[in-house]
VEXMAR-49876 format. One line per 5 residues: their letters; for each residue x, y, z of C-alpha. Coordinates in Angstrom, 3 decimals, m for minus. Layout:
N
a> X/Y/Z; ... .
//
This chain:
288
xxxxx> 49.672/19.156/27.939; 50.087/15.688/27.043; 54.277/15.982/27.264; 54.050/17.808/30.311; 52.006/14.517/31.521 .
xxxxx> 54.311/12.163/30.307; 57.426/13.910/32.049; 55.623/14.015/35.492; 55.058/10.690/35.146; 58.188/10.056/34.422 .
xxxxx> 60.031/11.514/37.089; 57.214/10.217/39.660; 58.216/7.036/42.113; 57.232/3.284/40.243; 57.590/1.963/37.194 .
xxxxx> 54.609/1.135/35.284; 56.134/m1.952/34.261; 56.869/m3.341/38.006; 53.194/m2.221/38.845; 51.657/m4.102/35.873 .
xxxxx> 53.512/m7.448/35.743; 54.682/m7.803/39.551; 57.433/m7.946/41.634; 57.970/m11.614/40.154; 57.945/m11.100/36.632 .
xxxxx> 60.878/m11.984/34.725; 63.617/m10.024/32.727; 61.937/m11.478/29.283; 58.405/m10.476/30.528; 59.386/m7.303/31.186 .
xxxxx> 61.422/m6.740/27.898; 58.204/m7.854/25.873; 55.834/m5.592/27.836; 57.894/m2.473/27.195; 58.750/m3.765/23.456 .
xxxxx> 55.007/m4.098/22.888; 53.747/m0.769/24.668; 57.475/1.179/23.063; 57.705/1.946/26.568; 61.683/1.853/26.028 .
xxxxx> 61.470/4.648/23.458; 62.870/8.372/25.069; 59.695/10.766/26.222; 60.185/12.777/23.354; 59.566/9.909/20.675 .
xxxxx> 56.890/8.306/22.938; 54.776/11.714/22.455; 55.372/11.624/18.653; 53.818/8.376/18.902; 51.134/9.446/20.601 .
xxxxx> 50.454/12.299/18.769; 50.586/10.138/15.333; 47.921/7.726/16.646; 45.854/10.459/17.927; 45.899/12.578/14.329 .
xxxxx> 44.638/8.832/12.807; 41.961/8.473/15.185; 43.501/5.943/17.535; 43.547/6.628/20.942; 45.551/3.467/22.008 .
xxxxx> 45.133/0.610/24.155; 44.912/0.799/28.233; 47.852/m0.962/29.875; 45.750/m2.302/32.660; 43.031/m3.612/30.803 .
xxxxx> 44.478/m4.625/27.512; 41.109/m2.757/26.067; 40.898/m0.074/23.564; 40.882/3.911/25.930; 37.890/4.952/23.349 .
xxxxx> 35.919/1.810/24.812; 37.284/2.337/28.316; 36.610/6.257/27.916; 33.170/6.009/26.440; 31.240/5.301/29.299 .
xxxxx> 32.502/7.030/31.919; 32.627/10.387/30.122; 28.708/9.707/29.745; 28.637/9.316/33.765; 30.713/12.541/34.807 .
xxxxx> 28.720/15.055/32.019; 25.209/13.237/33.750; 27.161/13.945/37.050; 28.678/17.173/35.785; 25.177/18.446/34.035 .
xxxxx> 22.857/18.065/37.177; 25.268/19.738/39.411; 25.545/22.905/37.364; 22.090/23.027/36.478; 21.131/22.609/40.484 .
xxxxx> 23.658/24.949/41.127; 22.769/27.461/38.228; 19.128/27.714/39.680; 19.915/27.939/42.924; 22.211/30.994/42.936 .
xxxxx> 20.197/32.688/40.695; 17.624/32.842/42.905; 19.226/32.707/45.924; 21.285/35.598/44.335; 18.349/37.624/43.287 .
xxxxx> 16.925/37.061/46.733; 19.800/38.848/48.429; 19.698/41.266/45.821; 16.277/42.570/46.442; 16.562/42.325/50.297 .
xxxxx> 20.321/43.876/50.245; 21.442/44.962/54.093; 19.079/42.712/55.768; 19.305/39.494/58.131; 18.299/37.546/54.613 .
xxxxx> 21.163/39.378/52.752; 23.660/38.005/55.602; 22.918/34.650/55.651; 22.604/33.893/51.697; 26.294/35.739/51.613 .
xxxxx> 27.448/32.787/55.349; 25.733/29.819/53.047; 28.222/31.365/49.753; 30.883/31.301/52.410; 30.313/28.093/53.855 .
xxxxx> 29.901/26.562/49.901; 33.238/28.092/48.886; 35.020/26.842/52.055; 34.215/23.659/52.866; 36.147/20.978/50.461 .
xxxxx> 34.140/18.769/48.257; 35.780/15.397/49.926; 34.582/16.619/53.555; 30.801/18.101/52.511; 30.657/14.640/50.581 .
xxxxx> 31.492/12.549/53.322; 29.184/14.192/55.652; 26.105/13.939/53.048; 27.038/10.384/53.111; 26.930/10.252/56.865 .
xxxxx> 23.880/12.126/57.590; 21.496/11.158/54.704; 23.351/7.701/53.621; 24.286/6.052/57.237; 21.984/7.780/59.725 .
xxxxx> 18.448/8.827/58.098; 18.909/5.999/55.115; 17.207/8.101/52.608; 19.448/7.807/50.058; 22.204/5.619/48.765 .
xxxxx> 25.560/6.707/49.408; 27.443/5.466/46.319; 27.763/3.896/42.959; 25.978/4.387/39.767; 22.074/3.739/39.425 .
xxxxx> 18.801/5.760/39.396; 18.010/9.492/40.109; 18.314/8.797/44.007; 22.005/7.656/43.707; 22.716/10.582/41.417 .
xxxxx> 21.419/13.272/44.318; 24.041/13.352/47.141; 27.468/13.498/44.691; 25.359/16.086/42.540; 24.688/18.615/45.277 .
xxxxx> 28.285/17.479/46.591; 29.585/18.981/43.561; 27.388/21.598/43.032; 27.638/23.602/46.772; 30.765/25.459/45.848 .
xxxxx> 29.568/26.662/42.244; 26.568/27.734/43.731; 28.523/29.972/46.365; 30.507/31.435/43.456; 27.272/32.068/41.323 .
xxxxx> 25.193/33.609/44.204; 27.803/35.759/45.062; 27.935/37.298/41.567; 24.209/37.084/40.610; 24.129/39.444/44.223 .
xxxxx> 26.567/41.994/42.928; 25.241/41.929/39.018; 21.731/42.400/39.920; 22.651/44.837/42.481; 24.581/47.185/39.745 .
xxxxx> 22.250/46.923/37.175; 19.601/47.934/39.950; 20.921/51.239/39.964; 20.745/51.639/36.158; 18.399/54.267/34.054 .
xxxxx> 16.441/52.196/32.620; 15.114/49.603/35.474; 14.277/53.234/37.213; 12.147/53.947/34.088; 10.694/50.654/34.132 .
xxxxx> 9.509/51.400/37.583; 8.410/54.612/37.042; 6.223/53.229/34.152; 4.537/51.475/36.797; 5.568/47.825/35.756 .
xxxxx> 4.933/45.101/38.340; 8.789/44.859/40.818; 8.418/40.932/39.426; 8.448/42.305/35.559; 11.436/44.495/36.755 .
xxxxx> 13.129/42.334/38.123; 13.204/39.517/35.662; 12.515/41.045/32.572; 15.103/44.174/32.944; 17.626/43.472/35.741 .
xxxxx> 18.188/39.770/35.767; 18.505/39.779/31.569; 20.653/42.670/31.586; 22.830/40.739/34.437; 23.092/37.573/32.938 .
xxxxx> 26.473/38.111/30.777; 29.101/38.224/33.927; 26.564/34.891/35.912; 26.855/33.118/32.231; 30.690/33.835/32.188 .
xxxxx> 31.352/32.499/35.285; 28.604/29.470/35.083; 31.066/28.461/31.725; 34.337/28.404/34.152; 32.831/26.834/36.895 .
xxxxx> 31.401/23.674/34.555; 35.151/23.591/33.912; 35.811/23.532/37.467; 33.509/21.033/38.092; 34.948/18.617/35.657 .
xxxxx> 38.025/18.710/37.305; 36.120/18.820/40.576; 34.279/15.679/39.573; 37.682/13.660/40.417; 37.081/13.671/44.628 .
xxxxx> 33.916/13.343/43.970; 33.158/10.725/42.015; 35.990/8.985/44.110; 34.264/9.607/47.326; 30.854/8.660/46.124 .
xxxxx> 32.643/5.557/43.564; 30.597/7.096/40.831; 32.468/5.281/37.772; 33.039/8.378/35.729; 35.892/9.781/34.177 .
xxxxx> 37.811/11.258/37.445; 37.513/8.261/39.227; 38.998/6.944/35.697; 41.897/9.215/35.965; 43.114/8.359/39.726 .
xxxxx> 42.624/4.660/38.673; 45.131/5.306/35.908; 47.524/7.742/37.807; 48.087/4.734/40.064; 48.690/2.051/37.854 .
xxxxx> 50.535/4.571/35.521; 48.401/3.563/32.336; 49.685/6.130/30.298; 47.149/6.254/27.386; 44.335/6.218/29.015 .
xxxxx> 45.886/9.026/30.801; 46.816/11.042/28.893; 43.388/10.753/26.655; 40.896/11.462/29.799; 42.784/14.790/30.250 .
xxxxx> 42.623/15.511/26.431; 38.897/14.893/26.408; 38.109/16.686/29.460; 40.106/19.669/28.200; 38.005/19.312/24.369 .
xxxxx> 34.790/19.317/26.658; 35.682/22.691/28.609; 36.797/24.153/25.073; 33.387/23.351/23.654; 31.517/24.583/26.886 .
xxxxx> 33.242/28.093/26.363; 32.546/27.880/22.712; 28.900/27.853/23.399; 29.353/30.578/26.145; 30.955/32.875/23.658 .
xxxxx> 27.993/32.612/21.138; 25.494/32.583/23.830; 26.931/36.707/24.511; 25.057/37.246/21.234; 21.977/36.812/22.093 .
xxxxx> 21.827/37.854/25.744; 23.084/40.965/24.142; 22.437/42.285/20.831; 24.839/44.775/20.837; 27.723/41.866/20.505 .
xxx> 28.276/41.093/17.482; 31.222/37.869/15.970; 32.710/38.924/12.515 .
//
């Protein structure tokens, strides 16, 4: 990933150089800046570089700030998994419940409009739902603010801006899950025991469900990290997305290259736990 980074970047329009010193800088300026950052090494030696410093714990220094990327990095991954974390956990709750609703009242005029609202959250991009939060509950009511990083209240509009679209997705599968394991044996024998539809429901269907909704609730927090770019650009929530365009402009390499290898560790871990969370929704799993 990272060499496949470096390459793009090197066959995209500017030079980093040009767009860090100026138009005006001169020829020995220029021949420093590239002697100091081995930007005149070929790709292939630049990545060995890279790689070296990474193995030793050294994640370079930004070209834009002259800073360290692990200071530079530090807070803003803090901001997008706060960002990240309340969107999937609104989201999470949501279409579980909005799922199980549609479930129970399959074929109906409630069924149809929970499956338009999935529609409408897997349609609509996050830049144009964001903007129009922004609009309606930022410019016109004046309820909330409409960007920047702060308190709960400026956390709320680019959290269910990032959130609408996983919560299509994980309605739309809690529906079908539930709906399947509806039909089983067993939840007909819980019925037929006489245990409360509530009991049912929860206890036997929605447990026995949970494996595909916690499956796709571990790709769609990876999703939503790389979601978290637009957003946290259109809301100028100073996270790590809004860290990457900075840098894809101003071509600062290392810090580059290391958001995209931390954002990639974080999804890793995510599935890790997803994995090991199988065993104990089901017993039957078992890891050797």
């Amino acid at each position: 990933m990272p060499l496949i980074i470096l390459v793009l970047l090197a066959l995209t329009p500017g030079d980093v150089v040009e767009i860090m010193l100026g138009n005006l800088a001169s020829q020995e300026m220029i021949d420093a800046f590239k002697k100091y950052y081995r930007l005149d090494d070929p790709l292939i030696v630049q990545y060995k570089n890279y790689l070296v410093q990474l193995f030793q714990g050294n994640l370079g220094i930004s070209f834009r700030t002259n800073r360290p990327v692990v200071e530079e990095i530090a807070g803003r991954w803090v901001a997008t998994l706060q960002l990240t974390s309340s969107a999937m956990v609104l989201a999470t709750i949501l279409g579980l419940l909005i799922g199980m609703f549609s479930a129970i009242w399959r074929q109906t005029w409630i069924d149809s409009f929970v499956r338009v609202i999935s529609l409408l959250g897997l349609s609509m991009p996050v830049f144009w739902s964001g903007l129009m939060l922004m609009i309606v509950f930022g410019l016109w009511l004046g309820w909330l603010p409409t960007g920047g990083l702060g308190g709960v209240r400026h956390l709320i509009l680019p959290a269910i801006t990032l959130a609408f679209p996983s919560l299509g997705m994980i309605a739309r599968m809690a529906r079908s899950s539930i709906l399947e394991v509806l039909g089983e044996d067993y939840v007909q024998t819980a019925r037929a025991k006489g245990l409360a539809e509530r009991v049912v429901l929860v206890k036997h269907a929605l447990k026995n469900a949970l494996i595909p909704i916690v499956t796709l609730i571990g790709l769609q927090t990876g999703l939503l990290l790389g979601g978290a770019v637009l957003t946290e650009t259109v809301f100028s929530w100073p996270g790590i997305g809004r860290y990457i365009v900075e840098s894809i402009f101003t071509r600062d390499i290392p810090a580059l290259l290391n958001c995209i290898l931390i954002l990639a560790a974080t999804f890793t871990m995510i599935n890790l736990v997803v994995d090991i969370s199988y065993t104990y929704l089901d017993p039957r799993i078992k890891y050797q």
